[in-house]
C-alpha positions in Angstrom: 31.4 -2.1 -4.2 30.0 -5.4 -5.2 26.1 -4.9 -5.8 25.4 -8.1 -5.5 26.2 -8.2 -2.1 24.1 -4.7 -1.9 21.2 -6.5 -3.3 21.8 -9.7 -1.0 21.9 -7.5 2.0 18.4 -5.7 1.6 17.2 -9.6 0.4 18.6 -10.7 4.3 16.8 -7.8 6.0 13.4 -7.8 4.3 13.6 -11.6 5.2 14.9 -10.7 8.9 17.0 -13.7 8.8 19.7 -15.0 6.7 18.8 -18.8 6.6 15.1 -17.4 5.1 16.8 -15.1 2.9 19.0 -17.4 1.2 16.2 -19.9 0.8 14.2 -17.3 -1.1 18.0 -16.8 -3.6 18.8 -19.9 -3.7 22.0 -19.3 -2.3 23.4 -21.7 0.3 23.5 -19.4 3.7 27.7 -19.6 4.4 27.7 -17.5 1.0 25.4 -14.8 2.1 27.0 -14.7 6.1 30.8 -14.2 3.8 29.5 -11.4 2.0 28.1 -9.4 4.9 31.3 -10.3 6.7 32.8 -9.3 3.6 30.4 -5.5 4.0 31.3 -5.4 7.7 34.5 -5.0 7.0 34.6 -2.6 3.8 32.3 -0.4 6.1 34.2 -1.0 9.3 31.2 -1.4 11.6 28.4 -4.6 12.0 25.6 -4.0 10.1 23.1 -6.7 11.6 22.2 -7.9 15.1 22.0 -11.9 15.4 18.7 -11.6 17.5 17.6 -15.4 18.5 15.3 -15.7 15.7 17.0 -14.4 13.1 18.6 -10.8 12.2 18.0 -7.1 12.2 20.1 -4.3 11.0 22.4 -2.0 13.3 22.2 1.8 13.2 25.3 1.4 10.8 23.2 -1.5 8.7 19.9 1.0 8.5 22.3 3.8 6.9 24.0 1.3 4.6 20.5 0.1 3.3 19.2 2.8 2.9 22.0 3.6 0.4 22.1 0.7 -0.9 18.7 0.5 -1.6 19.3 4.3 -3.9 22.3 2.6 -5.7 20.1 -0.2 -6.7 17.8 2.6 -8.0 20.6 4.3 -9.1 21.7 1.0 -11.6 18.0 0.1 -12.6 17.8 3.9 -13.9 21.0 3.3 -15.8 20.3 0.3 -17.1 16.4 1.7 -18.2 17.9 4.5 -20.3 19.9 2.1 -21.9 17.3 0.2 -22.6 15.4 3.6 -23.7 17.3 3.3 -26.7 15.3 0.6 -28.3 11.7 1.0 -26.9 10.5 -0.4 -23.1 11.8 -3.7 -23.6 12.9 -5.2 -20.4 12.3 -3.9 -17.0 10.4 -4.1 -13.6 8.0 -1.9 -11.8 7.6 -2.2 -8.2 4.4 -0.7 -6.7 2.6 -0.9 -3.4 -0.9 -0.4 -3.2 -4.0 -1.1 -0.7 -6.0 -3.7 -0.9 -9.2 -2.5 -2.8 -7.2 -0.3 -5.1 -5.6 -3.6 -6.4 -8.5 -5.5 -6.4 -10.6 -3.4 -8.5 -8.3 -0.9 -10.4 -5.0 -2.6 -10.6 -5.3 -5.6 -12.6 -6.7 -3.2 -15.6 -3.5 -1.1 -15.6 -1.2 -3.7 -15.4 -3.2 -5.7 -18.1 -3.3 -2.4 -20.4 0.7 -1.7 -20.0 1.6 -5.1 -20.4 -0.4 -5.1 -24.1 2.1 -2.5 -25.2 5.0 -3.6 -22.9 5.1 -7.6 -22.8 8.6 -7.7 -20.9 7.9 -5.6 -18.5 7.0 -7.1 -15.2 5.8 -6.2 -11.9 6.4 -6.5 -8.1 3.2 -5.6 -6.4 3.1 -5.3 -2.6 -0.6 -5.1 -0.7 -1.1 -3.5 2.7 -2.9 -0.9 4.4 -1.8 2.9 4.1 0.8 2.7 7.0 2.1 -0.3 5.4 2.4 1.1 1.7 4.0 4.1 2.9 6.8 2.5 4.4 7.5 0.5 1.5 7.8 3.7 -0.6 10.0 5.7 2.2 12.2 2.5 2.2 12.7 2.2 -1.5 11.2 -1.2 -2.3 7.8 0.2 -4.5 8.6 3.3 -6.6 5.4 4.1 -6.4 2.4 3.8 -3.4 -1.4 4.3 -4.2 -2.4 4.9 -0.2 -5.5 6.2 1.6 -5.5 9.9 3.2 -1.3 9.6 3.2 -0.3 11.3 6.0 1.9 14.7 5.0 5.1 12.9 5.9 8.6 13.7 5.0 10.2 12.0 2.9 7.3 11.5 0.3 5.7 13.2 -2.5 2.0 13.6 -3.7 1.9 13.1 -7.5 -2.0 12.5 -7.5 -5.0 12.2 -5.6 -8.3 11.4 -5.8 -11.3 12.2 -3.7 -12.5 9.2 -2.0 -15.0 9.7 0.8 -16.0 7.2 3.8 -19.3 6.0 2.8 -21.6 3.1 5.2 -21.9 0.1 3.2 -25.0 -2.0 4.1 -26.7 -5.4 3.3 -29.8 -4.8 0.8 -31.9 -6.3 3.6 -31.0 -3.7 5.9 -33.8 -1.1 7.1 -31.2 2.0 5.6 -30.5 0.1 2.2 -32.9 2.1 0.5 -31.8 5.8 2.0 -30.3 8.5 -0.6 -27.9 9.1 2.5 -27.8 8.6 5.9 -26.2 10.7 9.3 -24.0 9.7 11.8 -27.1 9.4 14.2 -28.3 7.0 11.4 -24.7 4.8 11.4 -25.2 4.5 15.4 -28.3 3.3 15.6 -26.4 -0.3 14.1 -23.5 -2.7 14.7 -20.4 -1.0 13.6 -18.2 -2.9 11.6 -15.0 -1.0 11.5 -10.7 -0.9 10.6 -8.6 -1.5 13.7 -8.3 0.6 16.5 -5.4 3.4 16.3 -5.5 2.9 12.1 -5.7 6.3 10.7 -9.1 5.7 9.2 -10.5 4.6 12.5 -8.9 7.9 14.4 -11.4 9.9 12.0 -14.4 7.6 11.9 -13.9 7.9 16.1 -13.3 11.9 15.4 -16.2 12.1 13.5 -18.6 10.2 15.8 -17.4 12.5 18.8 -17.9 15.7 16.9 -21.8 14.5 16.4 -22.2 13.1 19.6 -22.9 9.8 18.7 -20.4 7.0 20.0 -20.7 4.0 17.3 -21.7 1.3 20.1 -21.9 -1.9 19.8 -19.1 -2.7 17.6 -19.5 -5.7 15.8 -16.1 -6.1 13.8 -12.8 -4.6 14.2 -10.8 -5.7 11.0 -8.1 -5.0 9.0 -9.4 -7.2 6.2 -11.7 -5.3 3.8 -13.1 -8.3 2.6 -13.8 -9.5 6.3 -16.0 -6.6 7.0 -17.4 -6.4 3.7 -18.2 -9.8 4.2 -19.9 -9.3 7.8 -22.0 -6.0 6.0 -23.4 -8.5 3.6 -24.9 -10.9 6.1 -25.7 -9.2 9.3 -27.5 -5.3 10.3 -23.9 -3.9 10.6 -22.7 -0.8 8.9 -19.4 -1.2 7.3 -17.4 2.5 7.2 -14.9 2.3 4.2 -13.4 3.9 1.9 -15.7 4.5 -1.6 -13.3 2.2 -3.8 -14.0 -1.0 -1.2 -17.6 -1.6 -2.0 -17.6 -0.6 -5.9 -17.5 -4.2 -6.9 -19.9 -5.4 -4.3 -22.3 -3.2 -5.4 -22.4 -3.5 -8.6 -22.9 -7.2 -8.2 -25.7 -6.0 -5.9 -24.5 -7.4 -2.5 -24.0 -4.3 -0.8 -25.9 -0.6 -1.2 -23.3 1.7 -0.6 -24.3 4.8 1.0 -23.4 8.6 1.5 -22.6 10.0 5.2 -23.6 13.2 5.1 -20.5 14.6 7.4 -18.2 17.2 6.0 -15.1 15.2 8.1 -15.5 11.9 6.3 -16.7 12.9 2.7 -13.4 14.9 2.5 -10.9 11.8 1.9 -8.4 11.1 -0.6 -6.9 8.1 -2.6 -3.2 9.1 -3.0 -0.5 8.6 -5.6 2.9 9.1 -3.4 6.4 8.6 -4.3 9.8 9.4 -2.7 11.4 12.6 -2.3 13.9 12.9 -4.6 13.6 9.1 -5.8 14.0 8.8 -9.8 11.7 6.7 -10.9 12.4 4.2 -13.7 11.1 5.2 -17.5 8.8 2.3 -17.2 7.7 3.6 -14.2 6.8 7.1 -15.4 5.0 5.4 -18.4 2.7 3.5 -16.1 2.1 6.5 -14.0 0.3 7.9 -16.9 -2.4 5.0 -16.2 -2.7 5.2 -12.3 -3.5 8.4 -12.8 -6.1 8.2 -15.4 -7.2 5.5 -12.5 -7.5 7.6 -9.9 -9.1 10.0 -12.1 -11.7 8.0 -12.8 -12.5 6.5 -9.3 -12.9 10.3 -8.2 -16.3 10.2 -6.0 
């Protein structure tokens, strides 16, 4: 089995086309179509769909990526206890995290391991929870740092941290001052909130209904935390997030960040996940060390 062509083939679906994919190699595109011709015919069934904008994989392409993505694991793990021998001396770590966890905790880690481990890189991918889990059930991070993961199979807990919803306000606004504030208090104002149908927002909406108090009108629907930490800052909306996404904009006093006092969205969690039965890398384990002592410290 070549694993180059393994490795070529996940590059061709991540890019969902092959022209894109061998742009991003630097490969000239008749190479990459031989190869998968090449894979069609060592598997004995297609493995992508020519769609009219580029490709996607087959039911017989998702199984063979899905392999070849733990074969790829499979080598790096190989090749890092090899390298084990001598100290951490080469290697990558490939994480996926949301966005306020690698805004305001990330950077430090990676900064702290690189100090012991210069040749170590990283390959840090950004989304919202949804987002980072698939990367992790798919094999491209090793490890996620996710929002109230949903219990899904396929993936592992390794560490959490307890990160309630909190209502982030300008200073100028008639709450900023409150030790805490109610549901009833939250309504009263624009709501600035996540997209409809994102797990946050199903318990934000939950937790409104179950006080009676429908969060009218809404001002902002966002998936950008900055957006609607932006929007807090200059209007009398209420921004509901998540502990971690107002920490720096507090301290540099732009926001007050306040309590809700409801049992439903003070009992959140940041979440270290992994895949079940994925081996992570020895690098990776080392660096685990630190996103735990992270999480540890963000507890709220």
């Amino acid at each position: 089995m070549n694993l180059n062509a393994l490795q070529n083939f996940i590059a061709i679906v991540e890019a969902g086309s092959i022209r894109e994919a061998a742009d991003n190699l630097h490969i000239a595109q008749s190479a990459l179509s031989r190869q998968v011709l090449a894979l069609e015919r060592e598997f004995g069934a297609p493995l992508l769909s020519r769609l009219p904008r580029g490709v996607e994989p087959t039911p017989a392409g998702r199984i063979v990526l899905r392999h070849a993505r733990l074969t790829l694991d499979q080598v790096r793990s190989a090749r890092d206890e090899v390298s084990a021998i001598e100290g951490l001396r080469a290697g990558q770590i490939r994480l996926a995290a949301i966005e306020p966890f690698a805004h305001v905790m990330l950077p430090d880690c990676i900064v702290r391991f690189q100090k012991s481990y210069p040749d170590i890189s990283f390959d840090v991918r950004v989304g919202n929870t949804p987002q980072v889990t698939t990367l992790v059930q798919e094999g491209i991070a090793e490890l996620g740092i996710a929002y109230n993961t949903p219990r899904e199979a396929g993936l592992v807990l390794r560490s959490s941290s307890r990160q309630p919803l909190v209502a982030l306000v300008s200073p100028r606004h008639p709450l900023a001052d409150a030790a805490s504030v109610t549901m009833d208090d939250v309504a009263r104002f624009p709501a600035i909130l996540p997209p409809k149908g994102s797990p946050t927002r199903l318990i934000i909406e939950e937790a409104a209904r179950r006080a009676n108090t429908p969060l009218r009108p809404i001002a902002l629907e966002s998936d950008s935390v900055a957006l609607r930490l932006s929007l807090a800052q200059r209007t009398l909306g209420i921004a509901i997030l998540a502990h971690i996404s107002g920490l720096a904009e507090r301290d540099a006093g732009h926001v007050r960040l306040l309590p809700i006092t409801d049992d439903m969205l003070s009992e959140r969690r940041l979440d270290l996940i992994a895949a079940e039965g994925r081996t992570l890398t020895r690098a990776t384990r080392e660096f685990e060390r630190l996103l735990r002592g992270a999480l540890h410290k963000l507890e709220a």
